[in-house]
C-alpha positions as CSV (number, residue, x, y, z in Angstrom):
1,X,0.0,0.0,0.0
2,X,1.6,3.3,-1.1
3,X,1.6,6.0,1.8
4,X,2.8,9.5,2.2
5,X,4.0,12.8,4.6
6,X,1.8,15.2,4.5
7,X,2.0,18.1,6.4
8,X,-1.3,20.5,7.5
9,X,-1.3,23.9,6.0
10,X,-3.1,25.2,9.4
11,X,-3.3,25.0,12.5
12,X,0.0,23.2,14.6
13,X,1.2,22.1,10.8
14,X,1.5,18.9,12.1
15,X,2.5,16.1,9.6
16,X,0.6,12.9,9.1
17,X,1.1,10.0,7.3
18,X,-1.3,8.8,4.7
19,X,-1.7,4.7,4.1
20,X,-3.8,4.3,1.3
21,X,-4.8,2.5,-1.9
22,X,-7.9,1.7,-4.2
23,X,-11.3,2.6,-2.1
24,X,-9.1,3.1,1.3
25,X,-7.4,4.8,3.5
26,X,-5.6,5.2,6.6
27,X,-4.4,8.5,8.5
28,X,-2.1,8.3,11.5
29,X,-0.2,10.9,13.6
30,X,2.8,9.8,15.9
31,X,1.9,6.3,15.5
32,X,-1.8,6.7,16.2
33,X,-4.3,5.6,13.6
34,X,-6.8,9.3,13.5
35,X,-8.9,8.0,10.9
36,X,-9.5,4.9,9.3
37,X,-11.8,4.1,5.7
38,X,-11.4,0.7,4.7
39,X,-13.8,1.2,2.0
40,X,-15.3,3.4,-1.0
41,X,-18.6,2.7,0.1
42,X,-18.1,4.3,3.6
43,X,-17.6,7.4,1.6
44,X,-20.2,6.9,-0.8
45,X,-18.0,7.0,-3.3
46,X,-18.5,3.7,-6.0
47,X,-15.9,1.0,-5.6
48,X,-15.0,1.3,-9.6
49,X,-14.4,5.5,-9.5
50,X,-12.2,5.3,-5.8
51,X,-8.9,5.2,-7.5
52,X,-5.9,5.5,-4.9
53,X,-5.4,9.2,-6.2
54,X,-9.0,10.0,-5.3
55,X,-8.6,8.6,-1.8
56,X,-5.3,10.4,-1.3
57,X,-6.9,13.6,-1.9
58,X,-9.8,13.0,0.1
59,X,-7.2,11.7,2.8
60,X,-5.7,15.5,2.2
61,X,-9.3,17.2,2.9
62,X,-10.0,15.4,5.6
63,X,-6.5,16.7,7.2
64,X,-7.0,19.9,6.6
65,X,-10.6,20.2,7.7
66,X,-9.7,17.9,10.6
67,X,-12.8,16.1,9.1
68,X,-13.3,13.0,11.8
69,X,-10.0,13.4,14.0
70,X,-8.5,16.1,15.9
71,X,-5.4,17.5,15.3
């Protein structure tokens, strides 16, 4: 599963790392899992249009909004 850094624009500017891959993804901070979506369908996105790009950049949105998690 391909993962990445990424560091909030706001806020603390804290950096988190981003697990994720076809219809999933994982967010953690200091080695605490902050958000979890081990499926498209949680998101109600369809399985066939959750590409690993699309769930990185919702991964992204959900960092910066702090959508789910605190920071």
């Amino acid at each position: 599963m391909p993962s990445e850094n990424y560091t909030r624009r706001g806020g603390q500017r804290l950096t988190y790392l981003i697990a994720y891959d076809k219809g999933e993804y994982f967010i953690e901070r200091d080695g605490q899992l902050k958000k979890a979506v081990p499926d498209a369908m949680a998101t109600g996105i369809a399985p066939s249009e959750a590409t690993p790009e699309l769930m990185l950049r919702m991964a992204i949105g959900d960092i910066e909004s702090l959508n789910g998690m605190d920071e």
